[in-house]
C-alpha positions in Angstrom: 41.6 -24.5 10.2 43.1 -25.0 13.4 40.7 -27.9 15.2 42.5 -28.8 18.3 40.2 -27.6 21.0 42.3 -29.2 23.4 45.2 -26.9 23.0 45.1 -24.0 24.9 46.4 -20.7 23.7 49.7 -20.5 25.4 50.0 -17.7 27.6 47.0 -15.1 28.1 48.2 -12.7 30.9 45.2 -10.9 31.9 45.0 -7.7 33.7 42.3 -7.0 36.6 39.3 -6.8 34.3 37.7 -3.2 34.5 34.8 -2.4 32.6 33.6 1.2 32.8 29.9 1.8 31.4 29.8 0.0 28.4 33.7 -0.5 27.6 36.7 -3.2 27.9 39.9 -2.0 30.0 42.0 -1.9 26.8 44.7 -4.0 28.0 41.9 -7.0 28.8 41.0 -6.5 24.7 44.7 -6.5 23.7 45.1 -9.8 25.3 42.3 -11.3 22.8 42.5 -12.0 19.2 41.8 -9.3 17.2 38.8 -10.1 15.3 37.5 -11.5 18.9 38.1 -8.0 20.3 36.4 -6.1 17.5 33.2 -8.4 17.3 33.1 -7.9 21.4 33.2 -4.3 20.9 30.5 -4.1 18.6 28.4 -6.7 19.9 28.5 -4.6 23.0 27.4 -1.4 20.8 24.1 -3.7 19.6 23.0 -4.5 22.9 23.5 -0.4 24.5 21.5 0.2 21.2 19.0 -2.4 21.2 16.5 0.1 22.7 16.6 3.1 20.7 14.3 4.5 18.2 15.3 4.9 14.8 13.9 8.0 12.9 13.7 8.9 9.1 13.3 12.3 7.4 10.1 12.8 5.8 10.2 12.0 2.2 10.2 14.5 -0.4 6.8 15.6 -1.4 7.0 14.0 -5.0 5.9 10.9 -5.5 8.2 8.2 -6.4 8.1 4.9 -8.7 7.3 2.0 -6.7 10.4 -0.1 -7.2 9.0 -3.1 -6.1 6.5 -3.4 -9.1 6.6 -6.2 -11.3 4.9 -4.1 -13.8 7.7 -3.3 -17.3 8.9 0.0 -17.2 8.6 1.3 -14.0 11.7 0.4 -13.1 13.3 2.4 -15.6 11.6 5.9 -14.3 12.4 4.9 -10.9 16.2 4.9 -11.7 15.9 8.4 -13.6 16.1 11.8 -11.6 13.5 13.8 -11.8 16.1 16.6 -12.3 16.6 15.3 -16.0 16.5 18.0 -18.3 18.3 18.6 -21.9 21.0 20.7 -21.7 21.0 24.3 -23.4 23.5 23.4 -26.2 23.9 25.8 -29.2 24.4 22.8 -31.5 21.1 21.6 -32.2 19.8 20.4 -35.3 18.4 22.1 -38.0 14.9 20.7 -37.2 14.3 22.6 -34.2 11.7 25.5 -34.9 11.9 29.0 -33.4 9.8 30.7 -31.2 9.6 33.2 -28.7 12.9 33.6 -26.2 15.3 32.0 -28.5 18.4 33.3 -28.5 21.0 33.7 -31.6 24.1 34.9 -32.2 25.1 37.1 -35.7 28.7 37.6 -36.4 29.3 40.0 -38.9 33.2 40.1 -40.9 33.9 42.4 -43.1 34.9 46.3 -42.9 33.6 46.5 -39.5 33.0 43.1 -38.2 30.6 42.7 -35.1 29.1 40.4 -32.8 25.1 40.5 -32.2 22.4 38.6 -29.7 19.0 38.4 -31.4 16.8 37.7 -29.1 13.3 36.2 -30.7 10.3 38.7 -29.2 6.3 37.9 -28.7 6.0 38.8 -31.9 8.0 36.1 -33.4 10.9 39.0 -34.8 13.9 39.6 -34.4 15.7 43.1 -34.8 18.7 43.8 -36.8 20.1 47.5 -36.8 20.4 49.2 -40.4 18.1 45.9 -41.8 15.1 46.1 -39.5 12.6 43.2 -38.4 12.8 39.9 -39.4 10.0 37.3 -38.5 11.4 33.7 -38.1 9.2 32.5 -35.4 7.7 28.7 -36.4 10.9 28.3 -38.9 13.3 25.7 -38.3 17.0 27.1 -37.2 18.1 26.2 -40.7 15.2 27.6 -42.5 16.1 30.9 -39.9 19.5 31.0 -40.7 19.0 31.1 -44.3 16.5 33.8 -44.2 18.9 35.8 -42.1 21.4 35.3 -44.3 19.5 36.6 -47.5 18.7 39.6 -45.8 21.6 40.6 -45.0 23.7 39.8 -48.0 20.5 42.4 -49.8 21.2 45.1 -47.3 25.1 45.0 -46.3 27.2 44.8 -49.2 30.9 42.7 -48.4 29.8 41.2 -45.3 29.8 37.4 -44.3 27.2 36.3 -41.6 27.9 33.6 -39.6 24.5 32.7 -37.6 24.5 30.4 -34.4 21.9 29.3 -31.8 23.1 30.3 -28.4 20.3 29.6 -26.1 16.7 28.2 -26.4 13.9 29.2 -24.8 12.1 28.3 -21.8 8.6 27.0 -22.1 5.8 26.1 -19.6 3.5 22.8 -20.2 1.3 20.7 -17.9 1.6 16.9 -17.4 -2.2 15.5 -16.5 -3.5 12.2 -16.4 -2.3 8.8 -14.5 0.9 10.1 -13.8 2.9 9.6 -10.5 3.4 13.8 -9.9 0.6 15.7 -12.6 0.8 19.6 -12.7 2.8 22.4 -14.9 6.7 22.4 -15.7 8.7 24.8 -16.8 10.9 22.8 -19.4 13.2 24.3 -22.4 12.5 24.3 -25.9 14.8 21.9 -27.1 12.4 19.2 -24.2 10.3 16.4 -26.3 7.3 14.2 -24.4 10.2 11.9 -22.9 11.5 15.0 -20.8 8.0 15.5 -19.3 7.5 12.2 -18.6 10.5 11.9 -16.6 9.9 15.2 -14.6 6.4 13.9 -13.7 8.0 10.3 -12.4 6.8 8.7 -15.2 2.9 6.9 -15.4 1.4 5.8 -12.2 0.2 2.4 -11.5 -3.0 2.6 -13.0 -1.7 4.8 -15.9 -0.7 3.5 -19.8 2.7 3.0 -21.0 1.5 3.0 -24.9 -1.3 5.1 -24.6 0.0 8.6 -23.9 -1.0 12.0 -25.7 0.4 15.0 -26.9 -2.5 17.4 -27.1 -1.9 21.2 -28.8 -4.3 23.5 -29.1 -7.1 20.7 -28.1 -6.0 18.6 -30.4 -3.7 15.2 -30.3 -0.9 15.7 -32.7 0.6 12.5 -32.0 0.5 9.2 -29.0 3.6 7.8 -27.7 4.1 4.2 -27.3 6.9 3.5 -24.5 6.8 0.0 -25.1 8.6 0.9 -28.6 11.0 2.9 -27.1 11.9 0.6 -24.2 11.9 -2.5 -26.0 12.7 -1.5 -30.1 14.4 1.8 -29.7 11.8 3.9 -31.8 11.2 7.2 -30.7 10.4 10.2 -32.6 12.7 12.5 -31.0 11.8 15.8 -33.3 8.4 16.5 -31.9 9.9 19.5 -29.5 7.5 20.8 -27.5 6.0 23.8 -27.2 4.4 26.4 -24.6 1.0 25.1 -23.4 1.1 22.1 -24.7 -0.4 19.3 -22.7 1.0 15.8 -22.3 -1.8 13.6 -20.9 -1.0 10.2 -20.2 -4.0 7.4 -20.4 -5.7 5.1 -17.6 -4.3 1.5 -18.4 -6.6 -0.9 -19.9 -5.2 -4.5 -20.4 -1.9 -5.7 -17.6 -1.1 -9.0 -18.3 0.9 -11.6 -16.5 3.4 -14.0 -18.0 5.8 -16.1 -16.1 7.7 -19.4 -16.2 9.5 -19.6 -19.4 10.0 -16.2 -20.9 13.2 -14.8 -20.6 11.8 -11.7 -18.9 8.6 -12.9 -16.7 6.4 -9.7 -15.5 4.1 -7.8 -15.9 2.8 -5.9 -19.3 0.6 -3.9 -21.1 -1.8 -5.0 -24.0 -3.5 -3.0 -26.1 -7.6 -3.6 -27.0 -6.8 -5.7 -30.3 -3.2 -7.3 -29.5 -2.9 -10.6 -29.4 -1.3 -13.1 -26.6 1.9 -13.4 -28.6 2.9 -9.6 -28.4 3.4 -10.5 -24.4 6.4 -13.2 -25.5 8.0 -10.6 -27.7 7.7 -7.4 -25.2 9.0 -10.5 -22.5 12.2 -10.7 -24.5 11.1 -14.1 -26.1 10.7 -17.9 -25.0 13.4 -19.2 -23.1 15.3 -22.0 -23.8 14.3 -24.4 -21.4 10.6 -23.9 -21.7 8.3 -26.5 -22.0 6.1 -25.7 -24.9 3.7 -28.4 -24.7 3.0 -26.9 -20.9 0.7 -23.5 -21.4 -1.5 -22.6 -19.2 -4.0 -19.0 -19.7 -5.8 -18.2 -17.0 -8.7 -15.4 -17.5 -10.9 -13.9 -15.0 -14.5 -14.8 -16.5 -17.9 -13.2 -15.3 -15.7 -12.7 -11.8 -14.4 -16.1 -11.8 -10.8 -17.5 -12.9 -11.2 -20.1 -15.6 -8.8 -22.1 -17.7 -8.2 -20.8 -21.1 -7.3 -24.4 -23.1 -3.7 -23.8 -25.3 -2.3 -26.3 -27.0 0.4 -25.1 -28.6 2.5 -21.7 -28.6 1.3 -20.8 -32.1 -2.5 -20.7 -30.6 -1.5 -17.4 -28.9 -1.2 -15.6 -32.1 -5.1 -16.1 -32.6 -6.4 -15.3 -28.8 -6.8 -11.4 -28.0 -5.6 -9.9 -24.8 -7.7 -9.1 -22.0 -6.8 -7.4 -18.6 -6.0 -10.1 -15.9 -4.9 -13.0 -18.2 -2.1 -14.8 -16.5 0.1 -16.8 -18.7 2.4 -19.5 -17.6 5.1 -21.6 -19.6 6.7 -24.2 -17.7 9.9 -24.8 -17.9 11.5 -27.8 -18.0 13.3 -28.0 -14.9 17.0 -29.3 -14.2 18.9 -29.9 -11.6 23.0 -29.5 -11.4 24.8 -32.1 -9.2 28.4 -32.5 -8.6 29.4 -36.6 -7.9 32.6 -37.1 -6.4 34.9 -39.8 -5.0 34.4 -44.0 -5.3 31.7 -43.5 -8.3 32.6 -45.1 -12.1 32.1 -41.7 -13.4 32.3 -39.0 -11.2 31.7 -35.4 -12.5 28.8 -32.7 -12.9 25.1 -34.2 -14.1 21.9 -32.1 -14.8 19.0 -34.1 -13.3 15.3 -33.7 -13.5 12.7 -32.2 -11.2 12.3 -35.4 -9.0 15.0 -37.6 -9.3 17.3 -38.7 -6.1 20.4 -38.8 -4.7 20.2 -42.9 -5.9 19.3 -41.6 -9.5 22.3 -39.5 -9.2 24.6 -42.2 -8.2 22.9 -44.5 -10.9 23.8 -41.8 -13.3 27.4 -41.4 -12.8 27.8 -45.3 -13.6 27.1 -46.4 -9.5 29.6 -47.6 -7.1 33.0 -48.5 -7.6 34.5 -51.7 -5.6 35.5 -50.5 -2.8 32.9 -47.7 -2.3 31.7 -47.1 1.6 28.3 -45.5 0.6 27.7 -45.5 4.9 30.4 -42.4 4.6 29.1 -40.5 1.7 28.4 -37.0 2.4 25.7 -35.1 0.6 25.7 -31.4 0.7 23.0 -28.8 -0.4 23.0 -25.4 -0.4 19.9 -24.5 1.4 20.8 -26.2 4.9 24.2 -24.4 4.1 22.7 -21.2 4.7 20.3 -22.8 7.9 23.4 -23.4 9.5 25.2 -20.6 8.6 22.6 -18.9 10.7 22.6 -21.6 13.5 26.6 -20.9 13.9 26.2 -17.4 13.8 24.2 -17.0 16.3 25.9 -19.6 18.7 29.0 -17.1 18.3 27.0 -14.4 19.4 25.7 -16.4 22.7 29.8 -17.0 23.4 30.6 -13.1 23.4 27.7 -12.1 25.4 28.6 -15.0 27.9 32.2 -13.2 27.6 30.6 -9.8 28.9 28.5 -11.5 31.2 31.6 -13.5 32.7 33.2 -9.9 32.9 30.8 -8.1 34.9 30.6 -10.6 37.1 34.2 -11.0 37.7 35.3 -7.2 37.9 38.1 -7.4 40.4 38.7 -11.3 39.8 41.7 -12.8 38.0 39.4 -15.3 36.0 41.3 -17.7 33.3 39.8 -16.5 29.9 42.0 -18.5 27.7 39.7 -22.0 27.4 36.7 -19.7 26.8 38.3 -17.5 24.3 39.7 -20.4 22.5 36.8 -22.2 21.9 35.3 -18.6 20.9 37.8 -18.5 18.1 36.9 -21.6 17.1 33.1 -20.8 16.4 34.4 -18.1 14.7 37.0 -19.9 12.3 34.5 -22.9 11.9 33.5 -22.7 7.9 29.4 -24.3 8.0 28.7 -26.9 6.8 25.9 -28.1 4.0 25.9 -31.8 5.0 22.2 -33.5 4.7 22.6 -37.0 6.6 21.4 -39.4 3.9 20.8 -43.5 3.9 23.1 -44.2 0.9 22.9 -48.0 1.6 19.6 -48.5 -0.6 16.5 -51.1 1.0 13.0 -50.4 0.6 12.8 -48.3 3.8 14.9 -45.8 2.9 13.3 -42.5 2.1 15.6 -40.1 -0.9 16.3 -37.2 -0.7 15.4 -35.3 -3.9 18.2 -33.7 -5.4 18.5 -29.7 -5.6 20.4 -27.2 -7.9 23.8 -27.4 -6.5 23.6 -30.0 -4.3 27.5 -32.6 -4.2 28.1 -36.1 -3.3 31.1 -37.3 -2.2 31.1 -41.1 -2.0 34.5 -42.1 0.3 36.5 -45.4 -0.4 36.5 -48.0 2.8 39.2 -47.6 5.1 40.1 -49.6 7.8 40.4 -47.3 10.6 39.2 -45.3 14.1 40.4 -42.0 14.2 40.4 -40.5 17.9 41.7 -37.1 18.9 42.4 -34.8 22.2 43.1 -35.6 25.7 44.3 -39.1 24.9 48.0 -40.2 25.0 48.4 -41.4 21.7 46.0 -39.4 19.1 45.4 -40.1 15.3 44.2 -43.4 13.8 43.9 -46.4 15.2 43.0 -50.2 13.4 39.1 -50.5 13.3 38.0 -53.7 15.4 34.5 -55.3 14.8 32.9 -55.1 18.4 35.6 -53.1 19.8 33.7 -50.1 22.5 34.8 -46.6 23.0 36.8 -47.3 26.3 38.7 -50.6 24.2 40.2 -47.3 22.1 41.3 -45.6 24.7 42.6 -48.3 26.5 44.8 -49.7 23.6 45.9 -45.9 23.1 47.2 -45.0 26.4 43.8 -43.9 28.0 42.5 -40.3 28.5 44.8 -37.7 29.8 43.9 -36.1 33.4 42.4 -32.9 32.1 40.1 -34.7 29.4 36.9 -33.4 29.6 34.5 -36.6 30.7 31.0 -34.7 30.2 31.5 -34.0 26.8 32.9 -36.9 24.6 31.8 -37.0 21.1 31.7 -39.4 18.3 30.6 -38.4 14.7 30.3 -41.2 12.5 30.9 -41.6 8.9 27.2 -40.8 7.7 27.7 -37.5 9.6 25.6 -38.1 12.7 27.2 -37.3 16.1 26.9 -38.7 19.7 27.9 -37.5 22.8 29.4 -40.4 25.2 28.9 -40.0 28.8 31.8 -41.2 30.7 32.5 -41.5 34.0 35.8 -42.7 36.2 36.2 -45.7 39.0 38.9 -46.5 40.3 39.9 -49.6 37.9 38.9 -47.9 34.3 36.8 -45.0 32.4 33.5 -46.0 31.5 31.9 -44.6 28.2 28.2 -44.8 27.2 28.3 -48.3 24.5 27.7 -46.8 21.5 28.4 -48.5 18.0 31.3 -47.2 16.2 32.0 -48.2 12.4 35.0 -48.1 10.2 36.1 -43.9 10.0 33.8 -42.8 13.1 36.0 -40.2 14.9 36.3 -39.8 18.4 37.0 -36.6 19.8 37.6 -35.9 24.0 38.1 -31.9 24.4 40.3 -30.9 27.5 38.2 -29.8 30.6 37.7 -26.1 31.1 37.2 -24.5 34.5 35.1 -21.6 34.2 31.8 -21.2 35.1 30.9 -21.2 31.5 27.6 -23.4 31.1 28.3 -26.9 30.5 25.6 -27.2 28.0 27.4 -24.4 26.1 30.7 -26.1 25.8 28.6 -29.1 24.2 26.5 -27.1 21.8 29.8 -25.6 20.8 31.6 -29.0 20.8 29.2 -30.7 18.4 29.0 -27.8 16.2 32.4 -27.1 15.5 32.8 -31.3 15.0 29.6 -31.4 13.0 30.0 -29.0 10.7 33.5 -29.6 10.1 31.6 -32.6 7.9 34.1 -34.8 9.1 34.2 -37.8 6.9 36.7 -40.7 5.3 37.0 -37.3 2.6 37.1 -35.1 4.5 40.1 -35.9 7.9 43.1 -33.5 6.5 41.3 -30.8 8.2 42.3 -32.2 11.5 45.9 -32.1 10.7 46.5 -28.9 12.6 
């Protein structure tokens, strides 16, 4: 990453800047960096479209899954089309029965060979010339074939019949109950309970999963259970359905909640007489860091939530189900943490819920000898992501003050480059996840708990002052106990004319920064006395002259600087 602040891009030639409407002169944008120019062009887009209203189609009148539920198995008809239907293939099996509207194929060889459509009529027959009727309606296609078959080997002497389903039927049933879209389909023969289900969008929030009926002729020939399909694969795909049946699916009775240490927490659906332990199984089982000996049942009691006692996991084998339970397994939690640097054993730990950043260190066998826990920088993933955000939208504030600057200055020949620079900088600068922490242990000192992913680097001591910028002789320099800011720059050469007075930083070793107000006399600078310790960095940018806000330079100063995470670990990224 290239740091130098200071440094001006060499040359930027700018033409009269023009903007017309809402858009750069080209040539002003072909001056700039190219990802500068394309984020200025489309931060320009935001703003023109800030103010419009954004409109959506209506939705399509059926009723969708919620895909936000928690609840098991919505999810799955969700991701279905409704458009799913089974395909009219000739090749079924030789279960399927025949009924009105099917549609075979004979093939005839011999002296005169032939090729026939039966088509099955209303009154379950089909016609074949010189043999007449033949009823096969509510026979299987193999029970058909062979009855076919026997016919004509009676009536046509030195033929060979070769019998194949071509085409099944259509048939019209009605979907009812808790479902998300009830009413009639028009389905084919060869469609099971599954394929209605899916055409309706599945059961609706407040209908059953393992109570769902297939009634014919006011009777229920058989309930599916989609809790054994989902979860063990069973699923009696031969019951075909037929014209007016009905597929009614239940009102749920029992949703239960587990979380915590199940391998898949959510919601699900007991039956009357299930027990507690058919939730662990239909959650995919206890996971491997749950704390057994940390259960808790809560029930919903005469209208208030009370404490079921469970002491152990095998107790949930003898307590039945009922609709609101919420069951919790804690898990045990850990915590991965990566120790690097002056430490006896550095590497990866797992730490518990609770222990520190001085646990941590304790763990990977403490400090070695020379160890500078003052430098040690601790980085965690959450305040990553904070300033991720923070630097984002600092970048943003420099473009617009780039189109700001360019509508004010149509017809002026303003000097970009400094402004651009330090743009590109934001925009290069990789955030940082550094938590300033006391590593230097006393009784005051407040630790920070560790998180999942968090790193420490602990730095060795080293001896020096590094200072960079507008100073005639940059780069490290012996650390002297007592020594002051201007003592640095003295003992360096001093500060360069075009250093940048208002906006002097330090950051020190623990990662705090300081901004040193300087001022100039005719004898010597004079810096703000602030306390400098073995690897604090001093940085003094070059002085830009724009109207660019002073306190925007700053911000962008000490953000770029801090996080860099400048450190004793961390200085080869200033090579450059």
């Amino acid at each position: 990453m290239n740091f130098k602040l200071y440094k001006f891009i060499s040359v930027i030639l700018l033409c009269p800047l023009l903007i017309i409407g809402q858009e750069f002169d080209q040539a002003f944008l072909d001056s700039l960096p190219k990802e500068i120019a394309e984020d200025l062009k489309t931060r320009v887009d935001e703003k023109a479209n800030k103010e419009e209203t954004q409109y959506r189609r209506p939705s399509s009148f059926i009723e969708k899954p919620d895909e936000d539920s928690n609840r098991f198995g919505v999810k799955i008809f969700s991701l279905m089309q409704t458009s799913l239907m089974p395909i009219n293939e000739p090749n079924l099996d030789s279960s399927y029965v025949m009924d009105f509207g099917d549609e075979l194929e004979l093939q005839l060889i011999g002296k005169q060979s032939s090729i026939t459509k039966l088509v099955v009529k209303r009154d379950g027959s089909i016609n074949i010339s010189d043999i007449g009727k033949i009823f096969i309606a509510g026979l299987t296609l193999e029970e058909s074939v062979r009855v076919i078959k026997a016919k004509i080997e009676q009536s046509l002497i030195g033929y060979d019949a070769y019998i194949t389903l071509t085409n099944v039927r259509d048939i019209q049933i009605i979907v009812a109950g808790n479902v998300y879209n009830p009413g009639p389909y028009t389905l084919n023969g060869n469609s099971n309970m599954f394929h209605a289900l899916v055409m309706a969008g599945g059961p609706s929030e407040g209908g059953s999963f393992r109570s769902i009926k297939l009634i014919r002729n006011n009777e229920v020939i058989e309930t599916m259970d989609l809790y054994q399909t989902f979860i063990y694969a069973k699923y009696n795909f031969n019951t075909r359905l037929r014209s007016g049946d009905m597929i009614f699916v239940n009102p749920v009775n029992n949703i239960l909640n587990v979380n915590g240490g199940v391998k898949r927490p959510g919601e699900y659906e007991l039956l009357d007489d299930e027990k507690l332990s058919s939730i662990i199984e239909f959650a995919n089982g206890i996971d491997k860091f749950a704390d057994l000996s940390n259960i808790s049942l809560q029930r919903i009691v005469e209208g208030e939530i009370k404490s079921i006692p469970v002491s152990n996991i095998n107790e949930l084998n003898e307590i039945t189900a009922k609709d609101g339970d919420n069951l919790f397994i804690r898990n045990h939690t850990f915590r991965s943490v990566k120790i690097s640097g002056a430490v006896l054993n550095p590497g990866t730990y797992l730490m518990v819920e609770g222990q520190n950043a001085f646990d941590a260190i304790e763990k990977a066998g403490g400090y070695t000898e020379n160890a500078y826990p003052f430098g040690a920088v601790y980085e965690n993933l959450a305040t990553k992501e904070i300033n991720e955000m923070a630097l984002e939208a600092l970048y943003e504030t420099f473009l617009d003050n780039i189109i700001k600057l360019t509508q004010e200055n149509v017809s002026s020949e303003m000097n970009f480059a400094p402004l651009i620079q330090l743009t590109s900088e934001l925009k290069e600068t990789e955030p940082s996840g550094r938590v300033i922490v006391d590593f230097e242990y006393n009784e005051a000192t407040q630790p920070i708990k560790i998180q999942d992913g968090d790193s420490i680097h602990i730095p060795e001591l080293s001896n020096q002052i590094y200072i960079y910028g507008e100073i005639s002789n940059e780069g490290a320099a012996v650390f002297n106990e007592g020594a002051l800011i201007d003592d640095y720059f003295s003992n360096n050469g001093g500060l360069t004319e075009e250093a940048d007075l208002n906006n002097i930083f330090v950051l020190h070793p623990n990662g705090v920064t300081e901004k040193a107000s300087v001022s100039r006399n005719l004898f010597a600078n004079q810096t703000k006395e602030i306390q400098l310790y073995p690897g604090s960095v001093i940085f003094v940018p070059r002085l830009t002259k724009n109207n660019m806000a002073t306190t925007l330079k700053a911000q962008a100063y000490a953000t770029i600087l801090g996080n860099i995470g400048v450190s004793l670990a961390s200085l080869s990224v200033l090579k450059d």
